[in-house]
Backbone bond lengths (Angstrom), bond angles and torsions (degrees), N, CA, C in turn:
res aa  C-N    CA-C-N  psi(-1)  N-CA   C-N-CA  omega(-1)  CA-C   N-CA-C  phi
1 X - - - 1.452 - - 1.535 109.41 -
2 X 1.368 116.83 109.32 1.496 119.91 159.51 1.602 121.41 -43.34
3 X 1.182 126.70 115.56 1.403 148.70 167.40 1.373 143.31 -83.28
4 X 1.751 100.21 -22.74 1.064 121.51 175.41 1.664 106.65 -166.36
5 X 1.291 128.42 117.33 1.372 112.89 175.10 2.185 91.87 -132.32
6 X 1.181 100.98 150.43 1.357 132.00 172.91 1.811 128.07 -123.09
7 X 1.106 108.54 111.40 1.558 103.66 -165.34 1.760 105.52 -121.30
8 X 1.290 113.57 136.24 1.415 100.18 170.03 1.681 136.77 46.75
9 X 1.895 76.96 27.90 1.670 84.52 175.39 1.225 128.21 -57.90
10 X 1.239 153.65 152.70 1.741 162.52 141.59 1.405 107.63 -95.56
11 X 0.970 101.14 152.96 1.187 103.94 143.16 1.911 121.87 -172.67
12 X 1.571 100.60 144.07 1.951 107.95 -160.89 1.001 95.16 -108.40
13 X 1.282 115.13 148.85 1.312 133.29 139.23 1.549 123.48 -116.98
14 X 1.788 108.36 141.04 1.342 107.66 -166.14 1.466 100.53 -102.89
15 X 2.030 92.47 147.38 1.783 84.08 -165.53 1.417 89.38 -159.24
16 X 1.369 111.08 121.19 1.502 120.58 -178.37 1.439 110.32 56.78
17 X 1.501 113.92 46.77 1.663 138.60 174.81 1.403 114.78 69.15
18 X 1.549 113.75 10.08 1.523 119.11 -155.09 1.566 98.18 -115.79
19 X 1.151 122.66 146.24 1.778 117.62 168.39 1.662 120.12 -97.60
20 X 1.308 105.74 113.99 1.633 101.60 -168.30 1.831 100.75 -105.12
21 X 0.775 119.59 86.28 1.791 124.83 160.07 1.997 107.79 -33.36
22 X 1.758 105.82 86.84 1.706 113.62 158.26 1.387 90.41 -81.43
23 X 1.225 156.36 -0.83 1.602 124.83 -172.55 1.656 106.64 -121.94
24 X 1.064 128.31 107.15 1.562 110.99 171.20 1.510 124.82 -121.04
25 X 1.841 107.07 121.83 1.183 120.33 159.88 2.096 99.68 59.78
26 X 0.999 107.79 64.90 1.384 118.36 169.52 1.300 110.26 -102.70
27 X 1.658 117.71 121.27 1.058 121.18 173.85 1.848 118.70 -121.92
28 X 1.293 138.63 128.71 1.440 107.57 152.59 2.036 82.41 -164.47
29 X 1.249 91.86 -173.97 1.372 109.75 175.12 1.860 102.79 -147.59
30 X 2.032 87.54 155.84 1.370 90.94 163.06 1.392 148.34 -133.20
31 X 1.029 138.87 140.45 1.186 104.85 -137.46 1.813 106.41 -111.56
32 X 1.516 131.40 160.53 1.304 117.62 -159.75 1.439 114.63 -55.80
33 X 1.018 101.25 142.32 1.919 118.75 -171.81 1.422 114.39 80.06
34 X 1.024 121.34 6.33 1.845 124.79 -174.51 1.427 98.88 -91.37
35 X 1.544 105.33 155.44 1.127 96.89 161.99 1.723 110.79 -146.41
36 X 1.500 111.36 164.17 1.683 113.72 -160.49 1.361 105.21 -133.29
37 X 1.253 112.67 126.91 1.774 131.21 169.44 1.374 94.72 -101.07
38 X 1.814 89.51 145.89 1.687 103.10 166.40 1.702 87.82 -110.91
39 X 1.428 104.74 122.73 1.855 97.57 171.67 1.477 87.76 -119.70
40 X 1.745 118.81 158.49 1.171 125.48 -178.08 1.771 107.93 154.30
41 X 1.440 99.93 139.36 1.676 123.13 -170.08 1.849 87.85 -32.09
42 X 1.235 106.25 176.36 1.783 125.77 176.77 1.411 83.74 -80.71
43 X 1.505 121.11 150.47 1.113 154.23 172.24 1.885 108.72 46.52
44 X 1.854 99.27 49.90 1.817 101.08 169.81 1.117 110.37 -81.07
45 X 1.660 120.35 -29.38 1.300 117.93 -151.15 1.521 115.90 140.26
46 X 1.125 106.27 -52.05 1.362 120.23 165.62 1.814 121.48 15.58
47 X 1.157 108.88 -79.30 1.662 139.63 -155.60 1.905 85.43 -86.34
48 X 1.722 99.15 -36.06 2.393 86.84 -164.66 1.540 83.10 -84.68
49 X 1.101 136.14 -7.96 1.457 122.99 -168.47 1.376 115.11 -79.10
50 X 2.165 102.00 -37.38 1.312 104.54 -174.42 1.726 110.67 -89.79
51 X 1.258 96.48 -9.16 1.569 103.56 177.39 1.680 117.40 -67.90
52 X 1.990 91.31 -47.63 1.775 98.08 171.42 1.563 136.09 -57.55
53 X 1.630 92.51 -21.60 1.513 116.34 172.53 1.980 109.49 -64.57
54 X 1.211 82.83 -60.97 1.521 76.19 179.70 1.365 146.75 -112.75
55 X 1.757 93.74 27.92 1.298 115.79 153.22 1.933 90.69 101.10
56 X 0.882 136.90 65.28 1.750 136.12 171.87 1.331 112.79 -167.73
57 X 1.180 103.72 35.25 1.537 119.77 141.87 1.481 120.52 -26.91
58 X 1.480 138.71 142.64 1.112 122.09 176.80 1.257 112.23 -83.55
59 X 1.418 143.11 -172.84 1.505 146.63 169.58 1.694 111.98 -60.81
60 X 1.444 121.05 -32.46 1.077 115.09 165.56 1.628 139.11 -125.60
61 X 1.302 81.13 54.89 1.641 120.73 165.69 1.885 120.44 -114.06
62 X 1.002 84.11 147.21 1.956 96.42 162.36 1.427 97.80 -145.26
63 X 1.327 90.58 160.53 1.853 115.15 179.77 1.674 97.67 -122.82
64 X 1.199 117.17 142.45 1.099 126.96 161.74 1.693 137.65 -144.65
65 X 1.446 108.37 127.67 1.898 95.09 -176.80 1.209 102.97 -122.95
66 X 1.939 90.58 152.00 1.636 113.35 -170.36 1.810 97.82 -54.16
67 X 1.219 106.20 -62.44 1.868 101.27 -166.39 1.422 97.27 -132.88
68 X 1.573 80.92 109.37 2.354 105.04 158.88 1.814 72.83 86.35
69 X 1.887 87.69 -170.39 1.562 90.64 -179.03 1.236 126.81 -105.13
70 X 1.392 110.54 -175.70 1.426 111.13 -152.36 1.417 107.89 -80.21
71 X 1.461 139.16 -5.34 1.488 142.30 -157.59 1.558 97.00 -170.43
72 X 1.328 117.45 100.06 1.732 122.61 143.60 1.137 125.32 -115.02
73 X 1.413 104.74 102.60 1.565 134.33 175.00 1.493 103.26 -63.59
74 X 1.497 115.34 123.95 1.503 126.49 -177.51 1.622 116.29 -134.76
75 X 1.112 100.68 38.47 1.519 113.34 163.35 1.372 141.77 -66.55
């Protein structure tokens, strides 16, 4: 049973009025009893990825996915 799946994540941040995309096109799901690390250099993504997941995005951010949304939590 899928628990968490993520498809075609983005994600922007706006910066000096401009939109710069740190997140690109992240997809996977997981399925019950699995479990998922984000490993990656300081400033990959890491921390906006787990933030976009569960909705704490900062004020000048958006998340966006190619098809349906980017995080359905099925717990």
């Amino acid at each position: 049973m899928t628990v968490l799946s993520v498809e075609d994540l983005r994600i922007s941040y706006r910066s000096r009025g401009e939109w710069r995309e740190v997140v690109h096109n992240i997809s996977f799901s997981i399925q019950r009893g699995e479990m998922l690390a984000f490993v990656g250099e300081s400033g990959s993504g890491k921390t906006t990825t787990a933030q976009a997941i569960i909705g704490l995005l900062a004020d000048n951010a958006r998340r966006d996915a190619g098809r349906g949304n980017a995080a359905n939590l099925l717990i």
